[in-house]
DRENKERO-413243 format. One record per residue (C-alpha): residue in three letters; x negated, y negated, z; residue number from 1. Coordinates in steps of 0.5 Angstrom, whole numbers, plus 500, padded with zeros to 3 digits. Layout:
% DRENKERO-413243
r,east,north,up,k
Ala,X,Y,Z,NUM
...
//
This chain:
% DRENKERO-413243
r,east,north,up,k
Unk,500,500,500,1
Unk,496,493,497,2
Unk,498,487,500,3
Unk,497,487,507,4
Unk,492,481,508,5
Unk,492,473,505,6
Unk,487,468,505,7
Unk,480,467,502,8
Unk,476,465,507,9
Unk,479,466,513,10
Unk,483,471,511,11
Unk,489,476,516,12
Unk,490,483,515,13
Unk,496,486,518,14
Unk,498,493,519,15
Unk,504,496,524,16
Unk,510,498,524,17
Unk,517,495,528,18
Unk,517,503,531,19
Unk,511,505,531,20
Unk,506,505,537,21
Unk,502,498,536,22
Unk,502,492,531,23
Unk,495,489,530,24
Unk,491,485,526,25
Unk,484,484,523,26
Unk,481,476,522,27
Unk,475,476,518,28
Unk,471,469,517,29
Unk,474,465,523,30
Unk,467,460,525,31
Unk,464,463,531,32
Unk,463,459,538,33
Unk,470,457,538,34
Unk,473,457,545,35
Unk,480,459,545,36
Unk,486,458,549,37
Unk,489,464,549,38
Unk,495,461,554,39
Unk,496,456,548,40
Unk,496,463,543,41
Unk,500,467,548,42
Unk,505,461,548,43
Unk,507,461,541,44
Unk,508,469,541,45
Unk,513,468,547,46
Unk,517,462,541,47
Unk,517,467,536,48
Unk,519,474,541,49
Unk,526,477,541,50
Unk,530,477,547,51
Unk,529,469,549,52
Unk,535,467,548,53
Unk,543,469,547,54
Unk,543,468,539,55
Unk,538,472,538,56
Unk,535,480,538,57
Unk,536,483,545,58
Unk,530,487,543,59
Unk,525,486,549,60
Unk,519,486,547,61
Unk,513,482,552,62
Unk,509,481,545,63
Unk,503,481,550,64
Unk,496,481,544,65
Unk,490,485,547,66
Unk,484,483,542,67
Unk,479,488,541,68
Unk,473,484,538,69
Unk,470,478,536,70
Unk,471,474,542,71
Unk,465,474,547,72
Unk,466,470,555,73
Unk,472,467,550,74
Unk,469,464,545,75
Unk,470,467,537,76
Unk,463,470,535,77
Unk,464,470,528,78
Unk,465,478,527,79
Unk,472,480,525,80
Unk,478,479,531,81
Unk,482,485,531,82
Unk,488,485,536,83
Unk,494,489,538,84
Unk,500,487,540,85
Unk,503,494,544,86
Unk,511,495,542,87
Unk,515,496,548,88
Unk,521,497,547,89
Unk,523,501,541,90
Unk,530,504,540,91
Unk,529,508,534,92
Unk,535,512,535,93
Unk,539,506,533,94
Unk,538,508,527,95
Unk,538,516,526,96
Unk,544,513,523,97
Unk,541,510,517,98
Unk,536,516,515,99
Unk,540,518,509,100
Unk,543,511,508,101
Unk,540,505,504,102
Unk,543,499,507,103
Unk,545,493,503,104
Unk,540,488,501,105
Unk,534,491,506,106
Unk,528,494,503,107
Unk,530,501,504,108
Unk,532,503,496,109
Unk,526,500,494,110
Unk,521,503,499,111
Unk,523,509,496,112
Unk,523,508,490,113
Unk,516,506,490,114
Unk,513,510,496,115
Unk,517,516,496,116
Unk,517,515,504,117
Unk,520,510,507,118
Unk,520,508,515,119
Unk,528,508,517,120
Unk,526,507,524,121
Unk,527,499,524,122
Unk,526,498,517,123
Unk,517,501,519,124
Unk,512,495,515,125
Unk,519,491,512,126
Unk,521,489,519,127
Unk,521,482,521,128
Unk,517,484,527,129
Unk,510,484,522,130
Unk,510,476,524,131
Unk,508,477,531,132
Unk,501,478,528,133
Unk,501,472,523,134
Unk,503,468,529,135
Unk,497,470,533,136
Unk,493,468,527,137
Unk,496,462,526,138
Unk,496,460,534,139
Unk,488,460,532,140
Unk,488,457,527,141
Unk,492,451,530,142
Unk,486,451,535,143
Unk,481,450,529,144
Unk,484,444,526,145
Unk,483,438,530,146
Unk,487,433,529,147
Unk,493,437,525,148
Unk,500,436,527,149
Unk,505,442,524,150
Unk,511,441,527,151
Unk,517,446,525,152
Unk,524,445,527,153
Unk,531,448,524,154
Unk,535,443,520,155
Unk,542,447,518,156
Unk,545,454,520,157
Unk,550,455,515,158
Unk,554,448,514,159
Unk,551,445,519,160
Unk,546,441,517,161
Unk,541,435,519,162
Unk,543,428,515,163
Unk,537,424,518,164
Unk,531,425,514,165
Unk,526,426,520,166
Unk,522,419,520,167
Unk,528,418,525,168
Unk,528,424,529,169
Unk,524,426,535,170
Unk,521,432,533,171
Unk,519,434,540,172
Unk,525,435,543,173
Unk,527,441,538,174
Unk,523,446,543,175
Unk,529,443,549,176
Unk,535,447,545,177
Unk,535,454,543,178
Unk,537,453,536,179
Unk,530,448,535,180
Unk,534,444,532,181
Unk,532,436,534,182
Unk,539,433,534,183
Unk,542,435,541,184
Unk,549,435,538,185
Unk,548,439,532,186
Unk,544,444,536,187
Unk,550,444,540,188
Unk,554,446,535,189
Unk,550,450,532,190
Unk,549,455,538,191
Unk,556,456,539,192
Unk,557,458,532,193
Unk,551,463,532,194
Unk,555,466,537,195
Unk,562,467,535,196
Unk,558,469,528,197
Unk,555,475,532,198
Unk,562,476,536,199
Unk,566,478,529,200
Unk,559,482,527,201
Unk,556,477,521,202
Unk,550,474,521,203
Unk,549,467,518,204
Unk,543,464,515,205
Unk,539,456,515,206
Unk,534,453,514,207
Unk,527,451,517,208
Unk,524,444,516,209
Unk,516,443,517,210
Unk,512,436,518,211
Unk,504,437,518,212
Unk,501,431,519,213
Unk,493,428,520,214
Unk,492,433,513,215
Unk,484,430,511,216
Unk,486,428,503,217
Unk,482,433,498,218
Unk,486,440,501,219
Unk,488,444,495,220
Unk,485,447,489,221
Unk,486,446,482,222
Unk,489,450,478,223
Unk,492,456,480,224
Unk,491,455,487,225
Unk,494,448,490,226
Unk,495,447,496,227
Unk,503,447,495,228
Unk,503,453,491,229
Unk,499,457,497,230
Unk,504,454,502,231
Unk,510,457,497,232
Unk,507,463,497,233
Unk,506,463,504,234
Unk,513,461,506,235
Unk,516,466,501,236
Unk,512,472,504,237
Unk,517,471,511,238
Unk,522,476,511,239
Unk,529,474,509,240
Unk,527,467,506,241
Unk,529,465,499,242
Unk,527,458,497,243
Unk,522,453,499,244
Unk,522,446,496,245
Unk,517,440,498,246
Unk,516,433,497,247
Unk,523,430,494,248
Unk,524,437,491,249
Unk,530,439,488,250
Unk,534,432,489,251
Unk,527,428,485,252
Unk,529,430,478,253
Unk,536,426,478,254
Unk,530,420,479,255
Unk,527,417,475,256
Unk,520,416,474,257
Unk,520,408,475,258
Unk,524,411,482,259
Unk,520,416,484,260
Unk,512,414,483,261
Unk,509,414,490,262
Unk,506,407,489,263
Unk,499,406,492,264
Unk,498,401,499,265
Unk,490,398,498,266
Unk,487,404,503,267
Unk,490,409,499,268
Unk,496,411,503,269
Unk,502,410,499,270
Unk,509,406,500,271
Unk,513,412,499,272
Unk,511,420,499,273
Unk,517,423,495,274
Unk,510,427,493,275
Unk,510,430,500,276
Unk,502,429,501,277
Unk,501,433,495,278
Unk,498,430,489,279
Unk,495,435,484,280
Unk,495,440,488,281
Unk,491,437,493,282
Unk,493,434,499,283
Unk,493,425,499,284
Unk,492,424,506,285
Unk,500,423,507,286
Unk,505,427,511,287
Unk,505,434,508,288
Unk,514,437,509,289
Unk,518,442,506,290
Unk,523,446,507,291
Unk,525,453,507,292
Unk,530,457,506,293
Unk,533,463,510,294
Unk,538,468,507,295
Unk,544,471,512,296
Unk,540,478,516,297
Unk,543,483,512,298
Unk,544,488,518,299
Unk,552,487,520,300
Unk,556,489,525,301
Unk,561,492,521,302
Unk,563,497,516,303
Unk,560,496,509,304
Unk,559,500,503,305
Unk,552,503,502,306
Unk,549,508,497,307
Unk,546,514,501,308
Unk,540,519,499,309
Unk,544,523,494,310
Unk,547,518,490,311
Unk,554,517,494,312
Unk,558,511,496,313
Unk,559,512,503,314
Unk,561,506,508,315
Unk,556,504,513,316
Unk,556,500,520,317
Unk,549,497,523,318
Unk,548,499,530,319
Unk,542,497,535,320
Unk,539,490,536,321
Unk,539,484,530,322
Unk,538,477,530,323
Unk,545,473,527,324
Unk,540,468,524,325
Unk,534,469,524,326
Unk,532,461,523,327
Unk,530,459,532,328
Unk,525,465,531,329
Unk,523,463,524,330
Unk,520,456,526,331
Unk,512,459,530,332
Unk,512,464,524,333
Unk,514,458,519,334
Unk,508,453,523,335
Unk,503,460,523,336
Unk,503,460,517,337
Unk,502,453,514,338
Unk,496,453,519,339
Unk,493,459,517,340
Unk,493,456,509,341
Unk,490,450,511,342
Unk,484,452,516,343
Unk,483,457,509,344
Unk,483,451,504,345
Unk,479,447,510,346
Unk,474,452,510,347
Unk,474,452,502,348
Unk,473,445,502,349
Unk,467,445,507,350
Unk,464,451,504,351
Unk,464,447,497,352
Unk,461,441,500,353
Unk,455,444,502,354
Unk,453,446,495,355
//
């Protein structure tokens, strides 16, 4: 199975199922004497872990990461960092129900298909639960770029969506409400959906919003490596998103050129970033924001009708622990991963620098 690693320089190898024995990593090229706060690492798992919160999976899972090497007297030596994170919690029974049934738009038919195998037990390598471990490496890579800001926090669930562009939010108090959402009321109003979302066994998707400020202009390689074209890939390989836009994005193209050129301020900056910090595919030294986008979870707690191993329709309904909408626990693992794009293109950069 190919595809289990990104980035070039610092680059993250994962390995690990949802019901296995432990999930775990290896970070090749991380720079050596860096001291780590493994607090501040073990803080961002606890963000992402099940079980926080009543609109999320019950699943109870401590998420406690054990690192096996590259790490002396707390500080990175250089040498690759290999970490487990032990799963704790499995109720693999949950899903004896599914072993001769494909459910509807997971990746059971497909893994089957391709592999001639596949881990019934939560999903196996295809579950969400992969993301604790680019959690931790972007927990460390946050810990590396100093003086970069990322900040995530949920825009909309379902029809619930934030009207304020995020000049004029307080970004900080997303972390208070357990949505993520920085707008007190419309964080209240999105839990109490969620909630009676998950009551009639359904599930609801939303979208994630991300800011990254302090970005040193000159991050990103022309031409098939750009730095929005890296953090697209990097969103898109979240489980269950389905879109990401950056800048002005989709709504940029009923503008017109004369509205929508970022014009130049005499220190470089620019008086309007419709361009999202990217130019070229290089980083201008503006505020870097997206948006990403999260499809409904696919497991229902209803009947539905699915395939089964021999060809038959048959009717199916999801039993064990599932999120509702998987958008609060998105929000680490969308920041995770914008850093570990950006410490590999800040180590590109630098490497080219001293040629």
């Amino acid at each position: 199975m190919a595809g289990n690693s990104i980035g070039t320089l610092f680059r993250l190898t994962t390995f690990g199922e949802s019901h296995g024995e432990a999930l775990g990593g290896i970070i090749d090229g991380c720079p050596p004497n860096i001291t780590l706060d493994f607090e501040a690492i073990q803080h961002e798992l606890d963000r992402r872990k099940p079980g926080q919160s009543a609109i999320v999976t019950q699943r109870k899972e401590g998420d406690k990461v054990r690192f096996l090497s590259g790490i002396l007297e707390g500080k990175t030596t250089g040498t690759p960092i290999g970490f487990i994170i032990e799963n704790e919690n499995q109720h693999s029974a949950d899903y004896s129900h599914i072993a001769e049934v494909y459910r509807p738009s997971h990746a059971d038919y497909v893994y089957q298909q391709k592999y001639g195998i596949r881990d019934y037990r939560g999903g196996g390598r295809s579950s969400a639960r992969e993301t604790a471990c680019r959690v931790v490496a972007g927990a460390i890579a946050k810990q590396i770029l100093k003086g970069v800001q990322i900040t995530a926090y949920v825009s909309s669930v379902g029809e619930l969506t934030l009207t304020k562009p995020y000049t004029e939010l307080n970004l900080a108090i997303a972390e208070t409400n357990t949505v993520r959402c920085p707008e007190p009321t419309l964080a209240e109003q999105m839990e109490a959906y969620i909630k009676a979302i998950r009551k009639e066994g359904d599930t609801v998707g939303g979208v994630v919003s991300c800011v990254v400020k302090g970005v040193p202009v000159g991050l990103g390689e022309p031409v098939f490596d750009k730095l929005h074209a890296q953090l697209g890939k990097a969103m898109l390989s979240i489980n269950a998103v389905k879109g990401f836009e950056y800048g002005s994005g989709f709504a940029g193209t009923a503008m017109r050129g004369s509205q929508h050129n970022d014009l130049f301020n005499p220190d470089g900056t620019t008086q309007t970033n419709y361009s999202g910090g990217i130019q070229g595919g290089i980083s201008n030294g503006m505020d870097i924001y997206f948006r990403v986008a999260f499809k409904p979870v696919a497991t229902l707690m209803q009947e539905q009708p699915a395939l089964d191993t021999h060809g038959n329709i048959v009717t199916m309904q999801g039993k064990g622990r599932h999120d509702p909408c998987v958008v609060p626990r998105a929000v680490p693992i969308v920041e995770a991963m914008v850093a570990l794009v950006l410490l590999d293109f800040w180590l590109i950069s630098r490497q080219n620098t001293n040629k």
